[in-house]
Backbone bond lengths (Angstrom), bond angles and torsions (degrees), N, CA, C in turn:
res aa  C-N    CA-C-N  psi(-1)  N-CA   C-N-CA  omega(-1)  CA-C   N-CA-C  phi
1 X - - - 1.444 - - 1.523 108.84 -
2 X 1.260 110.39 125.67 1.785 114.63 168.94 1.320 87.54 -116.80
3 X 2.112 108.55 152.11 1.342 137.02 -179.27 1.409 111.10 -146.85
4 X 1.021 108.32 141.89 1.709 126.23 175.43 1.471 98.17 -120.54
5 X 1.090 75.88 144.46 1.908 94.54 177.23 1.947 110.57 -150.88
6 X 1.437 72.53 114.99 1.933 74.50 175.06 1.387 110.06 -122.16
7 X 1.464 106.94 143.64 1.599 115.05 -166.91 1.501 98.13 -106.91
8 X 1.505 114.01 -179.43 1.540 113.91 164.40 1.744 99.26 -167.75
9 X 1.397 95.82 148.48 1.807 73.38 173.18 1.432 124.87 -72.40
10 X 1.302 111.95 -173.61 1.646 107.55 169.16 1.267 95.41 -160.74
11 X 1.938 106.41 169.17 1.086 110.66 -179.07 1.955 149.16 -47.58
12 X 1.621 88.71 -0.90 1.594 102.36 -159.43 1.523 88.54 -89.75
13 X 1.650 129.59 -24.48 1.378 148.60 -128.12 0.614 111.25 25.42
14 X 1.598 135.05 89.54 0.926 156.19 139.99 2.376 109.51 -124.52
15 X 1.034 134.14 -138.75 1.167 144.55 -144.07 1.817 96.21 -156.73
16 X 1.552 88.24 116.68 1.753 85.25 159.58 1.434 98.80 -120.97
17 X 1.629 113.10 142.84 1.822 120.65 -166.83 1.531 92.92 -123.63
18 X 1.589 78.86 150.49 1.799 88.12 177.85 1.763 90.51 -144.95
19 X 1.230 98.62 123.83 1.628 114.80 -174.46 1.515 109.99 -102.23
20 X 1.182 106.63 148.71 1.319 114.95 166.83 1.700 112.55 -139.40
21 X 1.497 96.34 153.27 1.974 93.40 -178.53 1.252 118.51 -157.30
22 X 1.497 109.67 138.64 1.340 99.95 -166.72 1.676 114.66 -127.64
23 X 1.346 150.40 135.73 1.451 162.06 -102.15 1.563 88.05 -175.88
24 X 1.597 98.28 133.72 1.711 129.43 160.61 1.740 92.39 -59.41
25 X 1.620 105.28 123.89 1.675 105.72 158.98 1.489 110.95 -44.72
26 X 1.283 111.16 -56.07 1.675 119.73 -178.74 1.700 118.57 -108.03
27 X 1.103 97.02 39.79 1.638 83.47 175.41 1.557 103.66 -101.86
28 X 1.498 100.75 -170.60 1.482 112.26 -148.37 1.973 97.68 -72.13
29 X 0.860 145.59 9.39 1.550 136.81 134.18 1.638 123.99 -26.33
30 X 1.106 107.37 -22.75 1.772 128.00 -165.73 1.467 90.50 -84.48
31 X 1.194 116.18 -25.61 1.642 113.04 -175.24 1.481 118.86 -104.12
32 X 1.195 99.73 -2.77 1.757 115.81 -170.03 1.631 107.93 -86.98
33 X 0.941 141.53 124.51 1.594 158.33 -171.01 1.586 89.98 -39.23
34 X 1.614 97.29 -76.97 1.833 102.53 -159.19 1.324 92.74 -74.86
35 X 1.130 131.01 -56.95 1.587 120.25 -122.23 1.664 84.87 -89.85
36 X 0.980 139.02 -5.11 1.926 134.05 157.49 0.958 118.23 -23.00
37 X 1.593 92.25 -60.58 1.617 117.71 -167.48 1.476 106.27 -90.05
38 X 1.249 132.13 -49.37 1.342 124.66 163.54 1.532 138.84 -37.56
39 X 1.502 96.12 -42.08 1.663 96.81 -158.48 1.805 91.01 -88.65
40 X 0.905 143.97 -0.47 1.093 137.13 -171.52 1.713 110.62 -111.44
41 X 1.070 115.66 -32.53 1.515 131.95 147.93 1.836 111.35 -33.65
42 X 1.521 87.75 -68.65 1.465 99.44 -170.99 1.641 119.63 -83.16
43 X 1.378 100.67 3.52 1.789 108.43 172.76 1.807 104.25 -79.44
44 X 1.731 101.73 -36.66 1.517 127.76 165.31 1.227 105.67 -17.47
45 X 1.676 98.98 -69.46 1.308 110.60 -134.50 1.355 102.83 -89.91
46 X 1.372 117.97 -18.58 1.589 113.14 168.66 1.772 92.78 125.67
47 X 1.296 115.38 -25.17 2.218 121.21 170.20 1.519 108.23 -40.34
48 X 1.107 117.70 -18.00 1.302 112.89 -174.31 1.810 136.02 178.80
49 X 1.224 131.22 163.62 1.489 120.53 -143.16 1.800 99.43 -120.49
50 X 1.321 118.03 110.04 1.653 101.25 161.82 1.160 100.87 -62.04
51 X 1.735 106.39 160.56 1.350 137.57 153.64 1.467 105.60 -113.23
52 X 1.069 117.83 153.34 1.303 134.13 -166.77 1.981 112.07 -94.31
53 X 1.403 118.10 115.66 0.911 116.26 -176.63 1.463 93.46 101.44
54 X 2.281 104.20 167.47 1.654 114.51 -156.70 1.588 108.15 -61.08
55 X 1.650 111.43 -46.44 1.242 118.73 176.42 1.605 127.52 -92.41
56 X 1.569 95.27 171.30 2.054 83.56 -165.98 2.236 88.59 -69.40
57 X 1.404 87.96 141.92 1.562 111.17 173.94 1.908 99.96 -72.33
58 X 1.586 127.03 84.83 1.261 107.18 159.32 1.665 150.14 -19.32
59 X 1.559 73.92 -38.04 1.797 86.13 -168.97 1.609 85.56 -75.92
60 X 1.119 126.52 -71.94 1.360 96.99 -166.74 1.366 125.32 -52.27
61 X 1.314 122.93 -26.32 1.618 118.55 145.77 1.384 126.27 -2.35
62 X 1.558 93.92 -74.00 1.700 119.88 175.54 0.915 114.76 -76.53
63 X 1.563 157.79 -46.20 1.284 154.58 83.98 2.016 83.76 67.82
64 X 1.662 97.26 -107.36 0.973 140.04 -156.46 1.437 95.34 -42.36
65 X 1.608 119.09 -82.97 1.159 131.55 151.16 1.448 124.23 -1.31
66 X 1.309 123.60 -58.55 1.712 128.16 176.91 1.631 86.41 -70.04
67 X 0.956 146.19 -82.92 1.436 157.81 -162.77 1.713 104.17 -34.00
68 X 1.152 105.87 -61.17 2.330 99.79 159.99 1.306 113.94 -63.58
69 X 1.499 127.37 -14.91 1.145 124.97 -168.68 1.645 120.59 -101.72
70 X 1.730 104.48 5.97 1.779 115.93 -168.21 1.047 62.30 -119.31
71 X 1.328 145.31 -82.37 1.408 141.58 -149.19 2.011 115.15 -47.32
72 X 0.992 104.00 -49.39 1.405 116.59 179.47 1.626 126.84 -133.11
73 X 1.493 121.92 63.36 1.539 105.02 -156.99 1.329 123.50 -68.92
74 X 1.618 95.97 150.94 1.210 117.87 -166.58 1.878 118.24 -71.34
75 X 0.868 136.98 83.81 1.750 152.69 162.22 1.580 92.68 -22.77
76 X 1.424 136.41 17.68 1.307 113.57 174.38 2.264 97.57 126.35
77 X 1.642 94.32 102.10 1.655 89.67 159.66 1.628 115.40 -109.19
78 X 1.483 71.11 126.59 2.354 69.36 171.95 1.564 97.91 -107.02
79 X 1.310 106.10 169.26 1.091 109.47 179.23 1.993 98.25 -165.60
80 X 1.046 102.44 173.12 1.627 120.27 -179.98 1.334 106.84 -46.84
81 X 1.194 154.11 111.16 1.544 161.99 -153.58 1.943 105.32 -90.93
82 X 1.446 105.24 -26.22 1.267 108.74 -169.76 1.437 111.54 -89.41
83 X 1.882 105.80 -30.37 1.685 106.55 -164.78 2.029 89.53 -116.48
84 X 1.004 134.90 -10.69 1.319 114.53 -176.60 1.400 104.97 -137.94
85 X 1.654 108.27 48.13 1.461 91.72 158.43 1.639 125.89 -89.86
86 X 1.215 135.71 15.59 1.061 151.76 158.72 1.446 113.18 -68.06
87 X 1.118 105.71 -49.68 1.467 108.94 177.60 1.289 116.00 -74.50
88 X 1.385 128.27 -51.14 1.210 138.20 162.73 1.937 109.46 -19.60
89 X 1.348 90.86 -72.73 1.332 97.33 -166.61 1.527 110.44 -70.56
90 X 1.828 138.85 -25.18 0.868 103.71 148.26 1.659 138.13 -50.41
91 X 1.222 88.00 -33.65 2.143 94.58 -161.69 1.557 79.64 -61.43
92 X 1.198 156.31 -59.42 1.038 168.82 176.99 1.607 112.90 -28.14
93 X 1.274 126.96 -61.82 1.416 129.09 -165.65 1.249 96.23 -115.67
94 X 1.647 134.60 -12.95 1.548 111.49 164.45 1.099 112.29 -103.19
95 X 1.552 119.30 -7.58 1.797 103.44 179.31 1.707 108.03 -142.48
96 X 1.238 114.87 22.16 1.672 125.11 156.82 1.491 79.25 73.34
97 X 0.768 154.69 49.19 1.633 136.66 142.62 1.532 120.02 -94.37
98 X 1.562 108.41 126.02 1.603 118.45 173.81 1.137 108.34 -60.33
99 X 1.188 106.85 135.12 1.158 147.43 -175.19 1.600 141.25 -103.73
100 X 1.111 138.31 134.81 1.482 102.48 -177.23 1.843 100.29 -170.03
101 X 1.663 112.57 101.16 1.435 122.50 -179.11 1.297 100.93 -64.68
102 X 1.438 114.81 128.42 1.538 130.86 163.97 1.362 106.99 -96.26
103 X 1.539 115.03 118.75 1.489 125.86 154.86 2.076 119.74 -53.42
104 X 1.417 98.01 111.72 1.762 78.13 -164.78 1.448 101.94 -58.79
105 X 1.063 154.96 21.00 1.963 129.64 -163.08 1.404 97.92 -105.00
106 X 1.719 94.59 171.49 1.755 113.61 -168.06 1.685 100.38 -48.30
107 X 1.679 113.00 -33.69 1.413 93.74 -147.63 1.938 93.63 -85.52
108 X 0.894 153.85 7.88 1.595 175.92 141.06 1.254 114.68 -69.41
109 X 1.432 123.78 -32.72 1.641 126.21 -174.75 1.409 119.21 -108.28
110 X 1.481 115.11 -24.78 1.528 145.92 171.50 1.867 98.31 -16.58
111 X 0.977 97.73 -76.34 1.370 116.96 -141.53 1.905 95.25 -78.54
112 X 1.715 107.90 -33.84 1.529 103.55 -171.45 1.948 87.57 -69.02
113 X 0.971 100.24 -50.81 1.585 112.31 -168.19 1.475 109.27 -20.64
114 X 1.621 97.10 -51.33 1.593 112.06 -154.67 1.864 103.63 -56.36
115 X 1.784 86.53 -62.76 1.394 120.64 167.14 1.825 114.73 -25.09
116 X 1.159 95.56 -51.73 1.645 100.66 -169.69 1.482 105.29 -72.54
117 X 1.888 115.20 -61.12 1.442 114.20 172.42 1.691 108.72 -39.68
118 X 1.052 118.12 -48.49 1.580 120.15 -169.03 1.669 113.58 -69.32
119 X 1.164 117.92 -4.85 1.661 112.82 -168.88 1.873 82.70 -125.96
120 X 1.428 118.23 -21.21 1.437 111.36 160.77 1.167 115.61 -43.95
121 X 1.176 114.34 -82.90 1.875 142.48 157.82 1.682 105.15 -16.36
122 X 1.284 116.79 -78.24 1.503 112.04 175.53 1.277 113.73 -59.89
123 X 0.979 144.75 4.87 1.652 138.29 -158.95 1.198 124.72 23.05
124 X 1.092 88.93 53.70 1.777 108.93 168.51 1.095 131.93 -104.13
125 X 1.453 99.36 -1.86 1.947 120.09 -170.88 1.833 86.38 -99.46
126 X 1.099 126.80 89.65 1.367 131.98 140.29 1.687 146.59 -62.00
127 X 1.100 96.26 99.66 1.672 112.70 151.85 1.217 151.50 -135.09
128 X 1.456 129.26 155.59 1.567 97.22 -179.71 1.856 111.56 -90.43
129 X 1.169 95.08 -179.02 1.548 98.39 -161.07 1.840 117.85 -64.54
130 X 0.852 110.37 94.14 1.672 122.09 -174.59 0.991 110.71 -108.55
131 X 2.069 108.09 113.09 1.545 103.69 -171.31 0.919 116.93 -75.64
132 X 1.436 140.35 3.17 1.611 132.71 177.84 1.286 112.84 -108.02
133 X 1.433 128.16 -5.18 1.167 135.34 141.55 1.277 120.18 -67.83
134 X 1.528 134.53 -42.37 1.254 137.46 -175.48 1.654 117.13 -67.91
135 X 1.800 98.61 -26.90 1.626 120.62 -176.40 1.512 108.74 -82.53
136 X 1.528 105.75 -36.81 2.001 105.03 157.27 1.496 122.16 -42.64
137 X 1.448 70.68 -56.82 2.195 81.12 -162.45 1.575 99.26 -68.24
138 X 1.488 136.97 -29.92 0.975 113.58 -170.81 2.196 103.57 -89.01
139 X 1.074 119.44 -11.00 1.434 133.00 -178.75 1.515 109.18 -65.52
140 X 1.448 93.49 -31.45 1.834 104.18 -169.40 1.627 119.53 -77.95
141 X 1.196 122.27 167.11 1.836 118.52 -176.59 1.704 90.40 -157.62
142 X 0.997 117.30 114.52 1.426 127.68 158.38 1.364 129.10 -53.07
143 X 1.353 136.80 112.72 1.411 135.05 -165.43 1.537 97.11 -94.78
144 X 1.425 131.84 149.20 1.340 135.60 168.93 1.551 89.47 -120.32
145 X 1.286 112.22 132.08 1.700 139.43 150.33 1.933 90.55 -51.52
146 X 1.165 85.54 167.24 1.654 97.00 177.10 1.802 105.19 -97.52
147 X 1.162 114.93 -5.79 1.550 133.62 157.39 1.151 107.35 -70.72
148 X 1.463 127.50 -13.31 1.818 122.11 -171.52 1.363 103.74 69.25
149 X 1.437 135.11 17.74 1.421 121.66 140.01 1.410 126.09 -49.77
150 X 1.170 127.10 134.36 1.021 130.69 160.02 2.062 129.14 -108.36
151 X 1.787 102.51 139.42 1.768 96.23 174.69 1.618 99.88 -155.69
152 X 1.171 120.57 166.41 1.707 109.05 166.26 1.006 145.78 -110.25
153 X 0.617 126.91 173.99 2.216 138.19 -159.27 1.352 105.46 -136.48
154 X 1.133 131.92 172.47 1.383 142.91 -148.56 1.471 89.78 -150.68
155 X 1.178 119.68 146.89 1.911 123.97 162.45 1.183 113.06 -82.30
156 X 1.438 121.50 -35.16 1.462 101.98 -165.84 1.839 75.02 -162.06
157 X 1.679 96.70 163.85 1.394 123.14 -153.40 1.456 96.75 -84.86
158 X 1.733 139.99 -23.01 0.564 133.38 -155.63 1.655 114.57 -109.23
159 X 1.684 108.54 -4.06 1.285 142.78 -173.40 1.687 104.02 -102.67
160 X 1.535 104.47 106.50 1.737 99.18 -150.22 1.804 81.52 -97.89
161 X 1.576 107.88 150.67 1.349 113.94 164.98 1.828 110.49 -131.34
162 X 1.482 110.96 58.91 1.854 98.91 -163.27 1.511 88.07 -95.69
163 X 1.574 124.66 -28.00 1.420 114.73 -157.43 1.317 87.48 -61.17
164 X 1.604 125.49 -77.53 1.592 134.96 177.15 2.003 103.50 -21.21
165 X 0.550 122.51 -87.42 1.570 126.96 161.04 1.615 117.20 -0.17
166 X 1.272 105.85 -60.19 1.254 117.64 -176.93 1.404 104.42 -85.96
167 X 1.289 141.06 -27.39 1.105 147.06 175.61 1.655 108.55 -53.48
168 X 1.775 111.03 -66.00 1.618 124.78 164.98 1.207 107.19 -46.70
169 X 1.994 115.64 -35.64 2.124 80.80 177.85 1.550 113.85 -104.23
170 X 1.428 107.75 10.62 1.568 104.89 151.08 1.638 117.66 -66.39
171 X 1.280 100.33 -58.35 1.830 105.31 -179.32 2.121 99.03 -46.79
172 X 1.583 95.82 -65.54 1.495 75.84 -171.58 1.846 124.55 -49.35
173 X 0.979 121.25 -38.28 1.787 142.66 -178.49 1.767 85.04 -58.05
174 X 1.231 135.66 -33.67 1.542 141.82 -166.93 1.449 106.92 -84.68
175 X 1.538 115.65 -59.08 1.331 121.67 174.64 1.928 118.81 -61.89
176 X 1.397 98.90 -47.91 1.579 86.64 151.05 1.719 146.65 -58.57
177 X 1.092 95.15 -36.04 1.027 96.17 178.33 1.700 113.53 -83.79
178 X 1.302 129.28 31.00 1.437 155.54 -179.47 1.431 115.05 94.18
179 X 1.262 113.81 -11.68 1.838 119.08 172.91 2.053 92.89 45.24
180 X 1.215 114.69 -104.37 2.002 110.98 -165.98 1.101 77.35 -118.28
181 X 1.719 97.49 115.67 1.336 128.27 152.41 1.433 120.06 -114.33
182 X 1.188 140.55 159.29 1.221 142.23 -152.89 1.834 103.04 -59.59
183 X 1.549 124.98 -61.05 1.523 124.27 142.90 1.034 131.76 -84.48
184 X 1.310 97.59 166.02 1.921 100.78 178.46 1.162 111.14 -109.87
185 X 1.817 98.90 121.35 1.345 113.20 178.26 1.786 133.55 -44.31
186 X 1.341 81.82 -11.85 1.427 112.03 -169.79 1.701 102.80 -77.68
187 X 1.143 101.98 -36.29 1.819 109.87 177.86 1.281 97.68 -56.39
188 X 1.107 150.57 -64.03 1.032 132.01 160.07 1.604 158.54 -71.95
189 X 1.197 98.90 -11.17 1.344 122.09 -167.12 1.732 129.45 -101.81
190 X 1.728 83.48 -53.03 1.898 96.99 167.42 1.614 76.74 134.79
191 X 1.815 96.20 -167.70 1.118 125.56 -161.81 1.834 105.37 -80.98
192 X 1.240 135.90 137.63 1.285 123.18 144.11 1.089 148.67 -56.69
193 X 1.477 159.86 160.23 1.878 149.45 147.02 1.469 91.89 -136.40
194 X 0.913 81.10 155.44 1.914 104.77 169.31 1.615 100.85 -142.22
């Protein structure tokens, strides 16, 4: 499973996210108990995109990606530093888009983490109800460092958490790029995604 997640602020200040995700037509899901029956349900329903062939097809990744990105440009995509630096660096050197590899660990995730639980709590973290987003967040378990860092872990390999994932390196790609600053860039500019 690959996921994009783009945030923006909104009036509550907090983040409204709109996810997207995309699944191998035939990859190894076909062998998985639930997600057989799930992921094909939820390709239905509009939650999510085959790619063609065992693994997710990048290019349509990027594809997809340039296509939210004429429509709404992107102020900065981060993404996982370990599994999409390929992609990165195309979107990067063939189509000038900033860029920015996130290291997954506590000391890199710390701070989106905090951010996200806390606009959880306020209900300020907006979305509408997306079952493969809702099936992340509930798949996921937060690890604390004995420093009280916090990042996440997954229980089991077959229990996917990338939307949630991608969500923390939207917030972080958000907080860098000034997250609450005195105005909103947005007053002038338009909406953000990462």
């Amino acid at each position: 499973m690959a996921a994009l997640a783009r945030v923006f602020p909104n009036e509550l200040g907090g983040l409204d996210l709109l996810p997207k995700f995309w699944v191998p037509k035939e990859g190894r899901w076909k062998h998985e108990k639930l997600n057989k029956e799930r992921y094909p349900l939820w390709e239905q329903q509009g939650y999510l995109v085959f790619t063609e062939g065992e693994a997710t097809d990048f290019n349509q990744v990027e594809t997809d990606i340039l296509e939210l990105h004429e429509s709404t440009p992107f102020r900065v995509l981060t993404a996982d530093r370990a599994y999409a630096t390929h992609l990165l660096t195309r979107l990067f050197n063939n189509h000038d888009m900033k860029v920015d590899g996130i290291p997954q660990g506590p000391v890199s995730l710390n701070e989106a983490m905090v951010r996200f639980e806390s606009m959880m709590l306020d209900r300020t973290l907006r979305h509408e109800n997306h079952a493969v987003l809702d099936w992340n967040i509930a798949n996921a378990t937060v690890k604390t460092t004995s420093t009280g860092l916090m990042h996440l872990v997954k229980s089991s390999s077959t229990k996917r958490i990338d939307g949630l994932a991608a969500t923390i390196n939207a917030i972080v790609g958000w907080l860098k790029d000034g997250g609450e600053g005195d105005d909103s860039i947005y007053d002038e500019r338009g909406i953000l995604f990462l």
